[in-house]
N, CA, C and O atoms as CSV, one atom per row, in Angstrom:
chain,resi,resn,atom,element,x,y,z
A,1,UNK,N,N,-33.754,128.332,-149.577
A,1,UNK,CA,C,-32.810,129.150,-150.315
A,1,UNK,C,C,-33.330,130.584,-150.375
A,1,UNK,O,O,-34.447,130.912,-150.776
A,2,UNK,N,N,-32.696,131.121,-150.077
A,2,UNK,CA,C,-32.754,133.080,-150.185
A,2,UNK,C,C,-32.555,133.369,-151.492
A,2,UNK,O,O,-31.622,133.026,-152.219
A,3,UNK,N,N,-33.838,134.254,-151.814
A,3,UNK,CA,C,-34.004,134.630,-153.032
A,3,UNK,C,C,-32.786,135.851,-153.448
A,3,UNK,O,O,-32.349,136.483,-152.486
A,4,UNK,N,N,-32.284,136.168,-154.700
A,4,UNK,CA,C,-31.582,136.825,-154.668
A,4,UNK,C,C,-31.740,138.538,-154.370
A,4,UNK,O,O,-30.725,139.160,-154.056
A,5,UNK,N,N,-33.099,139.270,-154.490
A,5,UNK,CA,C,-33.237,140.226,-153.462
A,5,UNK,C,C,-33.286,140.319,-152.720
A,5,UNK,O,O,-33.164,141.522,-152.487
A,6,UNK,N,N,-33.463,139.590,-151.562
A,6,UNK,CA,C,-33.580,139.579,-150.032
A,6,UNK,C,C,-32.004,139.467,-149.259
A,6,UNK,O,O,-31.757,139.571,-148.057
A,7,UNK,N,N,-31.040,139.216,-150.421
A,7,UNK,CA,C,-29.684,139.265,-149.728
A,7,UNK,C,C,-29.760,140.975,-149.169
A,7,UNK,O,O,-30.714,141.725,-149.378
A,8,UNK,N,N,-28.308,141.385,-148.310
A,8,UNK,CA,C,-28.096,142.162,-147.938
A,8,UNK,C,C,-27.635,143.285,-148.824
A,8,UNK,O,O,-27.845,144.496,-148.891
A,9,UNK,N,N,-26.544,141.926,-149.821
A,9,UNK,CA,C,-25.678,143.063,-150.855
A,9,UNK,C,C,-27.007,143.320,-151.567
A,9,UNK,O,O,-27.351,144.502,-151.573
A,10,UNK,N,N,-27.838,142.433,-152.180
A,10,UNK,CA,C,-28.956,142.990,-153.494
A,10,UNK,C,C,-29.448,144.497,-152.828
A,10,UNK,O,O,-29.267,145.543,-153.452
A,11,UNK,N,N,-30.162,144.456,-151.337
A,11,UNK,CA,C,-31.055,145.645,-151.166
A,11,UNK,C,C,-29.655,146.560,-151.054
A,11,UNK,O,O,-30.105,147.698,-151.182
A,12,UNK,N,N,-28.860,146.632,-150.962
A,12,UNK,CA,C,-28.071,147.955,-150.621
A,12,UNK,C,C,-27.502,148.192,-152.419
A,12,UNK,O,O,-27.617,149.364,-152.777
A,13,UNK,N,N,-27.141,147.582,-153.108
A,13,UNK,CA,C,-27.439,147.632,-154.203
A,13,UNK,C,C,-28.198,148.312,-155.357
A,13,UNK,O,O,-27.896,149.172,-156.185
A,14,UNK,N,N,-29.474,147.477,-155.046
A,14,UNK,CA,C,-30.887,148.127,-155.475
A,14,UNK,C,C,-31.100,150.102,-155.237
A,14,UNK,O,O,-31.532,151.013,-155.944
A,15,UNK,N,N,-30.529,149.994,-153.883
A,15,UNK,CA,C,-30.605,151.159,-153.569
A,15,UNK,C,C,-29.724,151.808,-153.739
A,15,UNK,O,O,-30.075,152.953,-153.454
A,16,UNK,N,N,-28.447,151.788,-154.134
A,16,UNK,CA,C,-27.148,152.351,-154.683
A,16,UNK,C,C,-27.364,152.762,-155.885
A,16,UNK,O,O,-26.820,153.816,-156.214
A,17,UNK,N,N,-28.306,151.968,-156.968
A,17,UNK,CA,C,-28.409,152.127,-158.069
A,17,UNK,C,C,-29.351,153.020,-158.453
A,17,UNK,O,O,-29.310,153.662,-159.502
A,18,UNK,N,N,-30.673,153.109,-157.170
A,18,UNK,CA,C,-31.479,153.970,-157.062
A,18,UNK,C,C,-31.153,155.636,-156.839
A,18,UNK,O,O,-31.875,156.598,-157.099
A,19,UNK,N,N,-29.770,155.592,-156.249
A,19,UNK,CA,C,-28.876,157.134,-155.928
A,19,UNK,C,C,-28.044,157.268,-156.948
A,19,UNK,O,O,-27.523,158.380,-157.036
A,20,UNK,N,N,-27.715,156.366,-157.863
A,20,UNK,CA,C,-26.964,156.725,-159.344
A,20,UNK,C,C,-27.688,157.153,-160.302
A,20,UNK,O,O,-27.228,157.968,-161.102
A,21,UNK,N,N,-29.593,156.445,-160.443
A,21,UNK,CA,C,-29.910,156.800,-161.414
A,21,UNK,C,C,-30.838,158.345,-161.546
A,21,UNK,O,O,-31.232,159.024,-162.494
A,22,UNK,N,N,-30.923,158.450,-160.061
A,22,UNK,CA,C,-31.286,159.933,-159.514
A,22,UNK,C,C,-30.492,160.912,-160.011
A,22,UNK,O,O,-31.028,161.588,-160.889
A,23,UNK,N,N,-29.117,161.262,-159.654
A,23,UNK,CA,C,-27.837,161.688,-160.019
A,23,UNK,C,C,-27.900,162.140,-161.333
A,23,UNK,O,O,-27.697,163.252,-161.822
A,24,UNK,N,N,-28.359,160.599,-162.024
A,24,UNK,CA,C,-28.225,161.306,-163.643
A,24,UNK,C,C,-29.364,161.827,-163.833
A,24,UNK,O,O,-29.356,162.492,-164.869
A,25,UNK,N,N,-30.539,161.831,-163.203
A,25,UNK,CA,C,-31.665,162.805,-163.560
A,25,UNK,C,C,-31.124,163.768,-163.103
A,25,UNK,O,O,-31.252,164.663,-163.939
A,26,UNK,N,N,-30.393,164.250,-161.952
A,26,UNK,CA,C,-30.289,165.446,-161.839
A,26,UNK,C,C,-29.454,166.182,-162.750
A,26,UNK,O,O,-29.632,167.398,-162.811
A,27,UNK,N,N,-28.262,165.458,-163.718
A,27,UNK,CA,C,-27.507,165.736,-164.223
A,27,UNK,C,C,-28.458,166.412,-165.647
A,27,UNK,O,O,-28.382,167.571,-166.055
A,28,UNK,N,N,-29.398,165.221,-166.252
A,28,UNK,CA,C,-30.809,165.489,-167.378
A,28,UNK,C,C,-31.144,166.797,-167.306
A,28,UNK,O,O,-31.136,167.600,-168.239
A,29,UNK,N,N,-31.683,167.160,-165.245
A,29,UNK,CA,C,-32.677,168.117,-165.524
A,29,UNK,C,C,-31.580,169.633,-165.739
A,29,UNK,O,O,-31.794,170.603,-166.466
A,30,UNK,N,N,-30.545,169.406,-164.936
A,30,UNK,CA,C,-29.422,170.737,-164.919
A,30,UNK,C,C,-29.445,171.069,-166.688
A,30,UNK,O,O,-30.087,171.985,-167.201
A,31,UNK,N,N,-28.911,170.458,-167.144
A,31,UNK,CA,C,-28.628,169.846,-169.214
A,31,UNK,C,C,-30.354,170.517,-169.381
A,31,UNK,O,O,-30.537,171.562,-170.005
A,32,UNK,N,N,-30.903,170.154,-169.075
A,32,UNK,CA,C,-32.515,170.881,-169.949
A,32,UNK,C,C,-32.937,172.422,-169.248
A,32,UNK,O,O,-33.724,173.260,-169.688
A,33,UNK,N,N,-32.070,172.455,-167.939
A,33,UNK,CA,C,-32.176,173.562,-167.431
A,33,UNK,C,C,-31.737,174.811,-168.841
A,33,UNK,O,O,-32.223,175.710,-169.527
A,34,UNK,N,N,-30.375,173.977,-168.576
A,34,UNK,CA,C,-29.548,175.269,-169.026
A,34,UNK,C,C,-29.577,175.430,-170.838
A,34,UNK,O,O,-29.000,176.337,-171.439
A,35,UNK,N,N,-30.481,174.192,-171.573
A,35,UNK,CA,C,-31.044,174.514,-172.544
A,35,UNK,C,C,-31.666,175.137,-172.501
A,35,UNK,O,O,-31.520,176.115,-173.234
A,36,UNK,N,N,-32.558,175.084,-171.831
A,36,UNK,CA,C,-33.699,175.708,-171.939
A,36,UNK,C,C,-33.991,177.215,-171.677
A,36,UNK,O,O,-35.065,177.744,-171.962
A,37,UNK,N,N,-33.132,177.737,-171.216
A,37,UNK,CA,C,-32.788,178.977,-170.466
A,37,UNK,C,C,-31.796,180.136,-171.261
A,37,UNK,O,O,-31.612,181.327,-171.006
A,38,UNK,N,N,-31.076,178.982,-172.663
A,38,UNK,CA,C,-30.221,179.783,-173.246
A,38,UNK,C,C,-30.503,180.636,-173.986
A,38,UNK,O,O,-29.763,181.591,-174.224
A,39,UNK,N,N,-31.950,180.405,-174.636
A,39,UNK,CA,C,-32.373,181.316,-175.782
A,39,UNK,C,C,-33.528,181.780,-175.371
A,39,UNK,O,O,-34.190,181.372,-174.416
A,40,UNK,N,N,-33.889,183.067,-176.463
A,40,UNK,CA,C,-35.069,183.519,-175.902
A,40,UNK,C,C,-36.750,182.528,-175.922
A,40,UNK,O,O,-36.869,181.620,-176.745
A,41,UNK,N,N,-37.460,182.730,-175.323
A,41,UNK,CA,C,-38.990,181.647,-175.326
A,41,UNK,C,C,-39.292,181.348,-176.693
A,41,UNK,O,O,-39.287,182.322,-177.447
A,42,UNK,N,N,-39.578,180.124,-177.238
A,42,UNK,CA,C,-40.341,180.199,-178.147
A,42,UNK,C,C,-40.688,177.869,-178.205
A,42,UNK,O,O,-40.457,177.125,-177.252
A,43,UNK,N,N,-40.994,177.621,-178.977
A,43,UNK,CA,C,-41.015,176.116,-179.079
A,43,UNK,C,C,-40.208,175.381,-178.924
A,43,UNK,O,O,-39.126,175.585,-179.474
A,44,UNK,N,N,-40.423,174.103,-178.026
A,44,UNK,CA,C,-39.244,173.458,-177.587
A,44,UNK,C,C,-39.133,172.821,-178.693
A,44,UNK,O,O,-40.061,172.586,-179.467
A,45,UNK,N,N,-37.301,172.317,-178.911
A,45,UNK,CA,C,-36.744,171.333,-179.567
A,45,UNK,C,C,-37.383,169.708,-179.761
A,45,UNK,O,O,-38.076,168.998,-179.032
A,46,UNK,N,N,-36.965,169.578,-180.698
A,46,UNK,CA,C,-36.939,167.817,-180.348
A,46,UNK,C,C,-35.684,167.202,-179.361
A,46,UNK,O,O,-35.817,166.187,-178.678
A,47,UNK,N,N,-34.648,167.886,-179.415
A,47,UNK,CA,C,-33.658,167.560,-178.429
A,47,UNK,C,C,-34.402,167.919,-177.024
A,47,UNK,O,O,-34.290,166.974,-176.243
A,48,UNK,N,N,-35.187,169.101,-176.439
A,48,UNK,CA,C,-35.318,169.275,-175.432
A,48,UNK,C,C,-36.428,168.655,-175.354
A,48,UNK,O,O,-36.513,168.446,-174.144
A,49,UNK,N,N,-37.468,168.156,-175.900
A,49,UNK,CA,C,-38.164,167.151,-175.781
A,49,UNK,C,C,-37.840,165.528,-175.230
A,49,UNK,O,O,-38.478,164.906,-174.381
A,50,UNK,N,N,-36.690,165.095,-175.971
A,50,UNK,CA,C,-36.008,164.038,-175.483
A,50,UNK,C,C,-35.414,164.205,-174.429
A,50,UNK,O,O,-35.497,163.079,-173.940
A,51,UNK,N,N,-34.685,165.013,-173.483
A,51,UNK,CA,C,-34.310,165.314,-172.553
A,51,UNK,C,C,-35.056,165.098,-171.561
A,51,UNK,O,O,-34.888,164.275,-170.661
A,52,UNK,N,N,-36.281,166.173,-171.778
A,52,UNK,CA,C,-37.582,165.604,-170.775
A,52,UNK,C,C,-38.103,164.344,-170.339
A,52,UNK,O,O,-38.551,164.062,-169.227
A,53,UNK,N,N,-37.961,163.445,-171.601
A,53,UNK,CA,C,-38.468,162.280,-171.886
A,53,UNK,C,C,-37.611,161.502,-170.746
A,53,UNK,O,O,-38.110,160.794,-169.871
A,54,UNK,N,N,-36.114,161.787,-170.934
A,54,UNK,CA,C,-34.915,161.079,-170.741
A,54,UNK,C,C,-35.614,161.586,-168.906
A,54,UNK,O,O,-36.091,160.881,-168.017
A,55,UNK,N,N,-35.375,162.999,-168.983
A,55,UNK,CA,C,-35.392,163.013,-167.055
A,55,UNK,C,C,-36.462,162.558,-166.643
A,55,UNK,O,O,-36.275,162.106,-165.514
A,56,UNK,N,N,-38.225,162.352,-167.192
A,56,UNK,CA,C,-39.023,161.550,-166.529
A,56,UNK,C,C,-38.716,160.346,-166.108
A,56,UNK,O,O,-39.020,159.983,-164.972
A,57,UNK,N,N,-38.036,159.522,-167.015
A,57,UNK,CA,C,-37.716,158.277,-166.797
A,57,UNK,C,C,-36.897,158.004,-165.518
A,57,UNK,O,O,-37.275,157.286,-164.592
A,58,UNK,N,N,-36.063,158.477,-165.566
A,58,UNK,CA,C,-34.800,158.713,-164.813
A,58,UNK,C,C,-35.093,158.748,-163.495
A,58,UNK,O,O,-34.544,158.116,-162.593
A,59,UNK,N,N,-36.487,159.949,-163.389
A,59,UNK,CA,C,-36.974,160.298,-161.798
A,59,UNK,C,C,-37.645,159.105,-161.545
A,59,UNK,O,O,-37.165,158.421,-160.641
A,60,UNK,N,N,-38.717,158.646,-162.162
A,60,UNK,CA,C,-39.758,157.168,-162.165
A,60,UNK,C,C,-38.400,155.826,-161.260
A,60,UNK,O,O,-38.465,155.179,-160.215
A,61,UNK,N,N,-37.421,155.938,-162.262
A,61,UNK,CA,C,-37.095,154.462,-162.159
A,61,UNK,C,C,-36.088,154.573,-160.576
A,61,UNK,O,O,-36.083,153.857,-159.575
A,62,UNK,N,N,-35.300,155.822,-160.948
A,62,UNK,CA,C,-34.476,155.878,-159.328
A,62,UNK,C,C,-35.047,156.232,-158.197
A,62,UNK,O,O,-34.389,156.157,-157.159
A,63,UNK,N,N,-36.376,156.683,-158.178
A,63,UNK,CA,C,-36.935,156.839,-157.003
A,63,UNK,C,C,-37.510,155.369,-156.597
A,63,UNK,O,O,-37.450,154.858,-155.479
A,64,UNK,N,N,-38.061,154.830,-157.736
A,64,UNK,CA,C,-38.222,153.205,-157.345
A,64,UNK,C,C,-37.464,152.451,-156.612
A,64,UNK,O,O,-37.601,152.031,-155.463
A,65,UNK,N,N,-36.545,152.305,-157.489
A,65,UNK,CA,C,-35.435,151.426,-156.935
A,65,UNK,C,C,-34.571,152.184,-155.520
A,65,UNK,O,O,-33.746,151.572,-154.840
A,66,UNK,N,N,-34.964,153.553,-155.303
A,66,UNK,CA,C,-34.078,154.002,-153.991
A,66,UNK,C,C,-35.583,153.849,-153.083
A,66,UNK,O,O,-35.626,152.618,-153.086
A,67,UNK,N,N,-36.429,154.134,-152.563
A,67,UNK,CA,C,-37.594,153.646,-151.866
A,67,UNK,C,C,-38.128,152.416,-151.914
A,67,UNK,O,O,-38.109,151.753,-150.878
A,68,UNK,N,N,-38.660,151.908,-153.011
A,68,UNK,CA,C,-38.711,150.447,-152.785
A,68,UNK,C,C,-37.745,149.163,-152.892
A,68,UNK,O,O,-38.014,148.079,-152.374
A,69,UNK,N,N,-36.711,149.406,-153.554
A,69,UNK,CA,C,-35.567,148.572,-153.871
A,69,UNK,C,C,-35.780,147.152,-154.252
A,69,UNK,O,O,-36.027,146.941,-155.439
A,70,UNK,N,N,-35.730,146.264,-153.530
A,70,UNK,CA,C,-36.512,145.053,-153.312
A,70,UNK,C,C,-37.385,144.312,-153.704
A,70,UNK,O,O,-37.512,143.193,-154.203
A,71,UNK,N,N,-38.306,145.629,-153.201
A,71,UNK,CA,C,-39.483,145.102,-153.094
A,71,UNK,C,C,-40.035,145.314,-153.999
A,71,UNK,O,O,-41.253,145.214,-153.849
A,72,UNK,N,N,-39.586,145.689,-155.334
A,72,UNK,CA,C,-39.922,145.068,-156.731
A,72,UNK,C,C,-40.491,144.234,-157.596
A,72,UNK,O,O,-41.220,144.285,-158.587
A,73,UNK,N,N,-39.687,143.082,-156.618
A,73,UNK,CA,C,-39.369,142.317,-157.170
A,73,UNK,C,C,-40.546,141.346,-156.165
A,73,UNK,O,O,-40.886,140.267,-156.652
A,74,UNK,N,N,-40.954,141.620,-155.221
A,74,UNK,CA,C,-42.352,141.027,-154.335
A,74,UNK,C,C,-43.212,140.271,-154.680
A,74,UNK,O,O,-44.222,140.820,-155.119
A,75,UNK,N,N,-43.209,138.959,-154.647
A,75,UNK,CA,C,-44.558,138.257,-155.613
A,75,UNK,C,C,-45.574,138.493,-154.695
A,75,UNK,O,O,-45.285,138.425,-153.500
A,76,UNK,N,N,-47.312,138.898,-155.210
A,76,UNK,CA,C,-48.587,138.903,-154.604
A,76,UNK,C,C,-48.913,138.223,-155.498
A,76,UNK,O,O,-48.459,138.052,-156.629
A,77,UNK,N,N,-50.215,137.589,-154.646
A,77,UNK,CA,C,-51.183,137.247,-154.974
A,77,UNK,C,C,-52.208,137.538,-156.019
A,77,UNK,O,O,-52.872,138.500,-155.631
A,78,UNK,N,N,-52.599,137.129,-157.136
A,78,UNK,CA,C,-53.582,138.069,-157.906
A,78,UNK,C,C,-54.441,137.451,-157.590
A,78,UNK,O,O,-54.352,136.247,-157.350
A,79,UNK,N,N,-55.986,138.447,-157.475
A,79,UNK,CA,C,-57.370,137.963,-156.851
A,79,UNK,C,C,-57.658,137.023,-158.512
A,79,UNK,O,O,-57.166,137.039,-159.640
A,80,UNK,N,N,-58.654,136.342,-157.843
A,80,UNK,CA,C,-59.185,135.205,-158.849
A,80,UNK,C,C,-60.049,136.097,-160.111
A,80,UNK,O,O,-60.099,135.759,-161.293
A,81,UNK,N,N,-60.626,137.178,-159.566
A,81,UNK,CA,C,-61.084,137.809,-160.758
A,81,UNK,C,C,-60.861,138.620,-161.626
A,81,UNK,O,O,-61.699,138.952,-162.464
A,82,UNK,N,N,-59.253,139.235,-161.535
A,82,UNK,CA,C,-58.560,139.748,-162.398
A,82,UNK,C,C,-57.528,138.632,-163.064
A,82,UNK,O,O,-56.595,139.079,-163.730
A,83,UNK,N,N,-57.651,137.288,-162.919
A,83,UNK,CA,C,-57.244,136.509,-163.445
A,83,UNK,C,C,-57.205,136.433,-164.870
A,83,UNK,O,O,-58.364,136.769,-165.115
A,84,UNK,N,N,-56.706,136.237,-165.911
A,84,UNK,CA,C,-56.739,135.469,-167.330
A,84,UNK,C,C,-58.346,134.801,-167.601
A,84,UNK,O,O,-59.313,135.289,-168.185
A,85,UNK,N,N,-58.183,133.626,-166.985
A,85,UNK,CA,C,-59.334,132.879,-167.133
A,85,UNK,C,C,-60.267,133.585,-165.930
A,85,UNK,O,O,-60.094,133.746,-164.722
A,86,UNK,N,N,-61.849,134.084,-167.309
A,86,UNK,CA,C,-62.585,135.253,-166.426
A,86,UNK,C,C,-64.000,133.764,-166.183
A,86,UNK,O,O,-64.561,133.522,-165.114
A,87,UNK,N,N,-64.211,133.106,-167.364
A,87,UNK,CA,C,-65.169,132.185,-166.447
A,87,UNK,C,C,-64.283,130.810,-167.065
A,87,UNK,O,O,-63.422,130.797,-167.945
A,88,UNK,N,N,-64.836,129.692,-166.264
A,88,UNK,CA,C,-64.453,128.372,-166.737
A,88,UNK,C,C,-65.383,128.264,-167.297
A,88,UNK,O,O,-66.497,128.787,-167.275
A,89,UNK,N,N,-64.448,126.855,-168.347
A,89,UNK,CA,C,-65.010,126.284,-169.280
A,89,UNK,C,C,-66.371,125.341,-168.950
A,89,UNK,O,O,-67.122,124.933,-169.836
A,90,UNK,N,N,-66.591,125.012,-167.191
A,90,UNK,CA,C,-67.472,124.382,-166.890
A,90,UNK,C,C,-68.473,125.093,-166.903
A,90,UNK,O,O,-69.550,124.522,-167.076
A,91,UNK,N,N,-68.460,126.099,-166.781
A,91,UNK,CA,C,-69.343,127.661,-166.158
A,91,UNK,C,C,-70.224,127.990,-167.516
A,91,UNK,O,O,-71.418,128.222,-167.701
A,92,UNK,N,N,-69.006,127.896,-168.423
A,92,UNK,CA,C,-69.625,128.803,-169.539
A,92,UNK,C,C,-70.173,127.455,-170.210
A,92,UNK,O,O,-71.208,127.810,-170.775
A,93,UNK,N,N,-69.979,126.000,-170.441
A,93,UNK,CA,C,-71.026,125.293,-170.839
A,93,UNK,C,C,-72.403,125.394,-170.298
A,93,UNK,O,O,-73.393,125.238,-171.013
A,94,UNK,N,N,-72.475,125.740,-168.633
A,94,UNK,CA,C,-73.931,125.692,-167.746
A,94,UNK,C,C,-74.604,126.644,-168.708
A,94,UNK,O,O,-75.616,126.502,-169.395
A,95,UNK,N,N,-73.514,127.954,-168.527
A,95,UNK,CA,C,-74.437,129.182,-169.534
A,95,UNK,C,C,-75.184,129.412,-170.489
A,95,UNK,O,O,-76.207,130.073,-170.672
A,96,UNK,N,N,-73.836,128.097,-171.700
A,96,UNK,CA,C,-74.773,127.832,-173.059
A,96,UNK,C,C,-76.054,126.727,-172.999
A,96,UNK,O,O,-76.912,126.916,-173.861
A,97,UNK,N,N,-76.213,125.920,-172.341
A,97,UNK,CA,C,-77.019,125.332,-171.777
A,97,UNK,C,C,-78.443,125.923,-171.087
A,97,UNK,O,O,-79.561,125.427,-171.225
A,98,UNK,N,N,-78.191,126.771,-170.536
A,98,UNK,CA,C,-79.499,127.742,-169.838
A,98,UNK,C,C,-80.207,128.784,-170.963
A,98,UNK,O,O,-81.368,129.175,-171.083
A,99,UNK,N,N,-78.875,129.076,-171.797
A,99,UNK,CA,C,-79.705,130.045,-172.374
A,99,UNK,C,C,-80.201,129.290,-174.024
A,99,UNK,O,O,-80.719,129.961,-174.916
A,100,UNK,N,N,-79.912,127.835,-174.137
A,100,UNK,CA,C,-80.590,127.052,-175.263
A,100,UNK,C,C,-81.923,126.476,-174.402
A,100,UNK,O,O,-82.860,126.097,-175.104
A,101,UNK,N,N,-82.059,126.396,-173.185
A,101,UNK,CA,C,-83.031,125.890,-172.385
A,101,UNK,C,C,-83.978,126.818,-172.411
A,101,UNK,O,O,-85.124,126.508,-172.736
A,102,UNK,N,N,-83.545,128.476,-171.970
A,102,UNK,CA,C,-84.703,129.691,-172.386
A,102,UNK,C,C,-85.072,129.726,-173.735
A,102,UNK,O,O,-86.268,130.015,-173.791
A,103,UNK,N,N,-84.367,129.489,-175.369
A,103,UNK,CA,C,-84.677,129.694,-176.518
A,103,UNK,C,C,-85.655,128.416,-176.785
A,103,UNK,O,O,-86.434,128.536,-177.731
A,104,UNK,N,N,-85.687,127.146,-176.001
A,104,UNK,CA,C,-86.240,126.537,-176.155
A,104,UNK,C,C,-87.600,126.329,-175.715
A,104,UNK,O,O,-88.523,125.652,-176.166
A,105,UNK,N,N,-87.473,127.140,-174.651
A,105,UNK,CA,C,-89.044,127.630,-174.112
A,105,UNK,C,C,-89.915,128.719,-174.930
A,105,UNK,O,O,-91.095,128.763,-175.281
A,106,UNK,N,N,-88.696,129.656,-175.089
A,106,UNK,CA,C,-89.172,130.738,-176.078
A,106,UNK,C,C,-90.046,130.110,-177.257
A,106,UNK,O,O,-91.206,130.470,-177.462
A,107,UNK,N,N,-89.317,129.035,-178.097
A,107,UNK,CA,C,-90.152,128.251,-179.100
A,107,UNK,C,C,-91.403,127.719,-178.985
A,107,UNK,O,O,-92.278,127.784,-179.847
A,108,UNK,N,N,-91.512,127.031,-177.592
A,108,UNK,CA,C,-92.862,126.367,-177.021
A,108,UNK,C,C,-93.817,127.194,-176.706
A,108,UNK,O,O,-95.030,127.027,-176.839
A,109,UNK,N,N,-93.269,128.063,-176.297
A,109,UNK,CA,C,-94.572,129.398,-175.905
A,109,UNK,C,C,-95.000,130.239,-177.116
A,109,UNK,O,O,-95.879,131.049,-176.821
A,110,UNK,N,N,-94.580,130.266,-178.512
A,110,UNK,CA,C,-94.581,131.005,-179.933
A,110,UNK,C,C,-95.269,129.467,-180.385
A,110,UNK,O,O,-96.486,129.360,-180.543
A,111,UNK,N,N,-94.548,128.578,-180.525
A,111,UNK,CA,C,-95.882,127.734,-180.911
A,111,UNK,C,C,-97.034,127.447,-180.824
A,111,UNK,O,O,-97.803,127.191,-181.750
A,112,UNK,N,N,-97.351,127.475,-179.152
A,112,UNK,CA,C,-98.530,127.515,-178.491
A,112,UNK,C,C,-99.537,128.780,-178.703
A,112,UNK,O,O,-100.762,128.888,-178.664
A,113,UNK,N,N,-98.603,129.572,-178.913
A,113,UNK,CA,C,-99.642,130.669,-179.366
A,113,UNK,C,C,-100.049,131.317,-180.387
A,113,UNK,O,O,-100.632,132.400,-180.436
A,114,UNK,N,N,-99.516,130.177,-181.728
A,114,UNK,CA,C,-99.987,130.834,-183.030
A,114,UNK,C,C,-101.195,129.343,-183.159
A,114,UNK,O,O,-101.967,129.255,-184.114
């Protein structure tokens, strides 16, 4: 079964949506342009702050989805050592084990020498 990005309609799609949500950044940045331009210099708004906010997003997500489209959605592989589980539970018993085996030597050698 074909996953539902790998259809034809999804990637042309993906990427349709990627040229709409561009569009409205460009529409964001024109709108913060021409705020920004109306009055003389001094501290930006909280409106023109949000604007900014609004067109970063805007550029991030439609350039995504118009260049990668798809491939988003891509399952990899994660390496074993950025995994969740960083040691096993078998691992980390050996550990507590070795290092009650050194404290236990530690004791024998402090005994022996008082």
């Amino acid at each position: 079964m074909v996953k539902w990005h790998e259809t034809l309609a999804a990637q042309f799609a993906l990427r349709l949506a990627g040229a709409v949500v561009l569009s409205g950044a460009w529409w964001a940045g024109s709108s913060l342009y021409t705020r920004v331009h109306a009055h003389a210099p001094g501290p930006a708004s909280l409106a023109e702050l949000a604007i900014c906010a609004v067109f970063v997003l805007l550029l991030i997500i439609g350039n995504a989805l118009l260049f990668v489209g798809p491939g988003l959605w891509k399952q990899i592989e994660i390496p074993r050592r950025w995994s969740a589980v960083l040691i096993e539970p078998r691992q980390f018993d050996v550990l507590l084990n070795e290092q009650a085996s050194t404290e236990t030597k530690f004791e024998r050698v402090t005994t022996k020498a008082a």
